[in-house]
Every structure is written in C-alpha cells, then in structure tokens.
C-alpha positions in Angstrom: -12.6 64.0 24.1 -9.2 64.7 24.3 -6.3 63.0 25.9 -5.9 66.0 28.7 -9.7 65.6 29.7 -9.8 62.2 29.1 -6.8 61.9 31.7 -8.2 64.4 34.2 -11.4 62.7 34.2 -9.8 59.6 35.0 -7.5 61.0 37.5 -10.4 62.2 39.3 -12.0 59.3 39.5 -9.0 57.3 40.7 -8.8 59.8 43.4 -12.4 58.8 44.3 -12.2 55.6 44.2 -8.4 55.4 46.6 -9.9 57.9 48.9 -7.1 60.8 47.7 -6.9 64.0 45.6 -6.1 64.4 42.3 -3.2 67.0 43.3 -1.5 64.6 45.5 -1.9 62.0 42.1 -0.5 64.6 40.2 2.8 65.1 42.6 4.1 61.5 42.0 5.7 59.2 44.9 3.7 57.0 47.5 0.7 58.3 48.9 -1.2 56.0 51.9 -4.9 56.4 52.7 -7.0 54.4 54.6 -10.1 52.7 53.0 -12.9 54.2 52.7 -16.3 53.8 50.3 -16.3 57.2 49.1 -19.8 58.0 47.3 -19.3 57.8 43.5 -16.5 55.1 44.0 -16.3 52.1 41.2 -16.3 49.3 43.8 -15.7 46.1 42.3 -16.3 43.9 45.2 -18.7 45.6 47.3 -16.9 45.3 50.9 -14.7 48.0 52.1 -11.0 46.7 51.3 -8.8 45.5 53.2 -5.7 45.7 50.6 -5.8 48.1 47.3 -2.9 49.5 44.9 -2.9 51.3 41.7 0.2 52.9 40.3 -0.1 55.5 37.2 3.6 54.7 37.0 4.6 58.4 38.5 2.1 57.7 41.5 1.4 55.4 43.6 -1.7 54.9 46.2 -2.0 51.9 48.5 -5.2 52.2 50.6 -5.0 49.9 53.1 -6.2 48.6 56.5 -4.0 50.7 59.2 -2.6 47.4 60.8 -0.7 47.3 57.4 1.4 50.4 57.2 3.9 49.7 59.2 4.5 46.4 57.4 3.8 48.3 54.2 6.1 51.0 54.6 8.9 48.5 55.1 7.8 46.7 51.8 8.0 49.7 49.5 11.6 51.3 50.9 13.7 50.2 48.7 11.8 50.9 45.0 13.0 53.8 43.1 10.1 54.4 41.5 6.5 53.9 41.9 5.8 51.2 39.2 8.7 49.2 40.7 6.3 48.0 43.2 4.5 46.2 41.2 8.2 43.7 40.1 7.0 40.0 40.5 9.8 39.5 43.7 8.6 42.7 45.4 4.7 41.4 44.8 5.7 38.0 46.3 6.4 39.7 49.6 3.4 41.1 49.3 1.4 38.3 49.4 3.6 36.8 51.8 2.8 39.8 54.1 -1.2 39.9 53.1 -1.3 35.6 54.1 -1.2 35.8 57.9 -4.3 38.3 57.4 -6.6 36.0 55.6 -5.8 37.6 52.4 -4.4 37.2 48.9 -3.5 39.2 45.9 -5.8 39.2 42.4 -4.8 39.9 39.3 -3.4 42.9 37.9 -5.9 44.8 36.1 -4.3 47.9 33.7 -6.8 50.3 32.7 -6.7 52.1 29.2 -8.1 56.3 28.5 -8.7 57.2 25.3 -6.1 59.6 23.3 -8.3 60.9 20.3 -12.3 61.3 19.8 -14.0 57.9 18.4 -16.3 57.2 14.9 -19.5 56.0 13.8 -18.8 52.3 12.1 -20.6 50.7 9.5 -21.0 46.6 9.6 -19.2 44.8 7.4 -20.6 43.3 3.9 -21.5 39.7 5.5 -22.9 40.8 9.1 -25.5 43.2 10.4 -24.5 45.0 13.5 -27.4 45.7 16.3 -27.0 48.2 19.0 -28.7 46.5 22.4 -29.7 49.0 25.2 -30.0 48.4 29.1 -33.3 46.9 28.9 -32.6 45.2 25.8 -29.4 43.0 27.6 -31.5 41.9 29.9 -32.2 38.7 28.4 -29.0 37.9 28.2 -28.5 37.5 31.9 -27.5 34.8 33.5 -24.7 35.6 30.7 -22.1 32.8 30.3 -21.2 32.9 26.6 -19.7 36.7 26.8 -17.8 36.8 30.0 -15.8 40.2 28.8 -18.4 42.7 27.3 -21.5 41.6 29.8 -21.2 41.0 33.7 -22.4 37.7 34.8 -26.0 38.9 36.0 -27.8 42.1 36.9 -25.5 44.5 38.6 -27.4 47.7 40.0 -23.8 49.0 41.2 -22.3 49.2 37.6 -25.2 48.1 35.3 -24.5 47.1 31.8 -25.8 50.0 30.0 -25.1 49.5 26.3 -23.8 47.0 24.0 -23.3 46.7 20.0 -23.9 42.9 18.7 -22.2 41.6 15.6 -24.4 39.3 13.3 -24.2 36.8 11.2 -27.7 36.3 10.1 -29.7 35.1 13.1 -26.5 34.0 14.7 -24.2 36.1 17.2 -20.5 36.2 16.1 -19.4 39.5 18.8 -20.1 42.1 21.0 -18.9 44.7 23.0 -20.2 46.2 26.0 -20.2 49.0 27.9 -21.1 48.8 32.0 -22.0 52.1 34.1 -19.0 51.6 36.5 -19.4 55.4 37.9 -21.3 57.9 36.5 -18.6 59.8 34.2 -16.8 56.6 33.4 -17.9 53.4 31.8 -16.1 50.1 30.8 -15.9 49.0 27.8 -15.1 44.6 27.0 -15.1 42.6 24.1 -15.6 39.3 23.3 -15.3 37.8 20.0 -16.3 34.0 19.1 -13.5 31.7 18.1 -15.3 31.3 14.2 -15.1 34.8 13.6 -11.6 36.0 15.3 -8.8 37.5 12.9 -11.0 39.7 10.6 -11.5 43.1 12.6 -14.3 42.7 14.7 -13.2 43.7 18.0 -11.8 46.4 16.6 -14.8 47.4 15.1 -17.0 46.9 17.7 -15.1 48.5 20.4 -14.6 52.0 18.1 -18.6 51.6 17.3 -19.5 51.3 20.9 -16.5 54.3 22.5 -18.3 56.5 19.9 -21.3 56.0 21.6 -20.8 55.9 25.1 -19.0 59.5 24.2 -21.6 60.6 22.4 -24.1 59.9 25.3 -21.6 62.2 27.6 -19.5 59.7 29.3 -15.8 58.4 29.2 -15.4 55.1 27.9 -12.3 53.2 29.2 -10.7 50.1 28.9 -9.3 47.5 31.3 -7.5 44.0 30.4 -5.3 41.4 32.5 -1.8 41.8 32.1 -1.1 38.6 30.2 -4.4 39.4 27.2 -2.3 40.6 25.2 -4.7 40.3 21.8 -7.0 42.6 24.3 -4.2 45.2 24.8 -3.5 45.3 21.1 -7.4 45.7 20.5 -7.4 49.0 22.9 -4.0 50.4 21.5 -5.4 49.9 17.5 -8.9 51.7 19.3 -6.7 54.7 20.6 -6.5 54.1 24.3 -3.5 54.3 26.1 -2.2 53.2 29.4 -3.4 55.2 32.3 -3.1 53.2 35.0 -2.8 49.5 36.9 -4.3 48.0 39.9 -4.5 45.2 42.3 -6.1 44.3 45.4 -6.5 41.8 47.8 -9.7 39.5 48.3 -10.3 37.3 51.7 -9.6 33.7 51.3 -12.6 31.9 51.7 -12.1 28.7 54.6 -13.7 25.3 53.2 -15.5 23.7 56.1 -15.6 19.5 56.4 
C-alpha cells in the first residue's frame, strides 16, 4: 500500500461519503453538495445531515441543507484558502449561523492514510499479545473501559471487525481496534491503560493491527480529535499522514420539564 493508492482510495471514499467526485476533490477550491446517503457512505450518525465539512486543505466540501447556502456562501467569501475555514473566528460564525436551525457544531475530527506498507510485531518480553476477531469482541460489549479501539456496543453499520489485545498475564494492559466503517476503509483506535503508558505499546499495537487489516485487503486509517495530541504522535511514529479534517453539525436535543 502505497501513499498514491492509499490517498486515492481515500479520496474516493470522501467523495462517497460528501456526495461529490473525486475530480472535483482533486481541482481544489469550494465545492457545495447537498446531502445525500449515498450507498457505501461511512455515516457516523445515521440521519441524513443537516450540516457537514471536510477540507483536505486544497479542497473543500460543505454538504449541506439548501436553506444554508446562501448564508454559507456569505460565510466562506472572504478565506483565501480552503483550510482557512476551519480558523476558530470563522467557525464561531458558523455556529452562530447553525443556532437559529436547532444545530451545533462537534468536534473536529482529522483523519490520517498511511504513507508506507505496515509489519508483523512480536510482543514484548513481559506481555503476550492476542489477536480478537469479530465474534471474539463480542463479549466485550457494552464496552466502557476502551472507549477508542472498540465502539460502545454492537454496530451493524461499521462493526468492529478486529482487534489485537496486549497482556499482562491474565490482565489487559491495551488494545487496538479496527471497525469496518465502509467496505475498503477501516478505523483503526487505541487505547492504552494509564499502568502501562510510556513504553511503546500503542505504537505497537497500532503497526500490529494496520498490518493486518492490510493484509486482509483493506485500508486502515486513522482519525484523532484535534487537541490528542499523544494520539497524533502515535499515527505519525505508525506512518500515517494527514489526509483530511471534518466537522459536522448534530441537532440539539430540547430538555422537556
């Protein structure tokens, strides 16, 4: 997997997923499309959006509700370039202009492709490594103790496929793992237990467990907040790379009594 077919996988997918084309990714500036479910799309939250950005720094696609264009338009006038849209003053307005809607803005999410092929690992001296497969996570669900490499519960529209477990004896200490979040692509988290940080680990893990999901024909990716930095530096020392950044919108949910 290289860093040209890792990207135009990607970019495919991104153009899935905002309801565009590759090409028109490719060209750079603003593109606007309204939202759509396309089949094959990694939907997050399940709803058609109302509100959704991503910027590959060169590009930038907002797919949006209609009503917003106008208003949108306005908004993104006056930046240069596309990643200037995401400048905390200019995403201020934003959620100024999302409010009267019902809406506000979640985090930025910046997603990572890999540069370079990935390797088989070997566990250290003083833990055992064990490789856990769809059927095997499972019992981990309702999962509240590795919030980053499993989801929550079962999720039949990006299931957790695979996941490689760090032991210490009997006792967890990490894992990493890898959800289905559209057929080519899957996500790769890490979580590492406080007792164990500082020696490696995620590191480990997360090479162990890209190997794998490439082996087994897929892309793994990576996506972390903007502020996790200790997770950015865990993808760069991996060999991913900034590809991309998102953020959407979610309706604000009206407490009644």
């Amino acid at each position: 997997m290289d860093k040209q077919k890792a990207w135009a996988i990607g970019l495919a997918q991104l153009a899935v997923d905002y309801n565009t084309t590759p090409g028109a990714l490719g060209a750079g500036g603003l593109i606007f499309t309204p939202p759509v479910l396309n089949p094959g799309r990694r939907a997050y939250w399940g709803k058609t959006p109302f509100f959704e950005l991503a910027t590959t720094g060169t590009a930038a696609v907002i797919m949006a509700d209609e009503r917003l264009w106008p208003q949108l338009r306005d908004w993104a006038k006056d930046a240069e370039q596309p990643h200037w849209l995401l400048e905390f003053p200019r995403m201020q307005r934003l959620a100024e202009l999302l409010t009267p809607y019902g809406y506000r803005l979640t985090q930025t999410f910046h997603q990572y492709l890999p540069i370079r092929d990935f390797a088989p690992v070997q566990a250290p001296a003083d833990l055992g490594l064990q490789w856990l497969e769809k059927e095997d996570i499972a019992a981990y669900y309702p999962n509240r103790d590795w919030p980053n490499a499993l989801q929550a519960e079962e999720n039949p529209a990006r299931p957790d496929m695979l996941a490689l477990l760090a032991l210490d004896g009997d006792r967890p200490a990490a894992m990493a793992g890898a959800s289905a979040d559209a057929p080519e692509m899957w996500q790769i988290g890490i979580d590492v237990l406080p007792a164990y940080r500082s020696r490696g680990l995620g590191m480990l893990l997360v090479e162990g467990l890209a190997y794998e999901v490439e082996r087994r024909g897929a892309l793994p990716f990576y996506g972390t907040s903007l502020s996790n930095v200790h997770s950015q530096n865990i993808a760069w020392k991996c060999g991913f790379r900034p590809a991309w950044v998102m953020v959407s919108a979610k309706k604000v949910e009206r407490r009644h009594g």
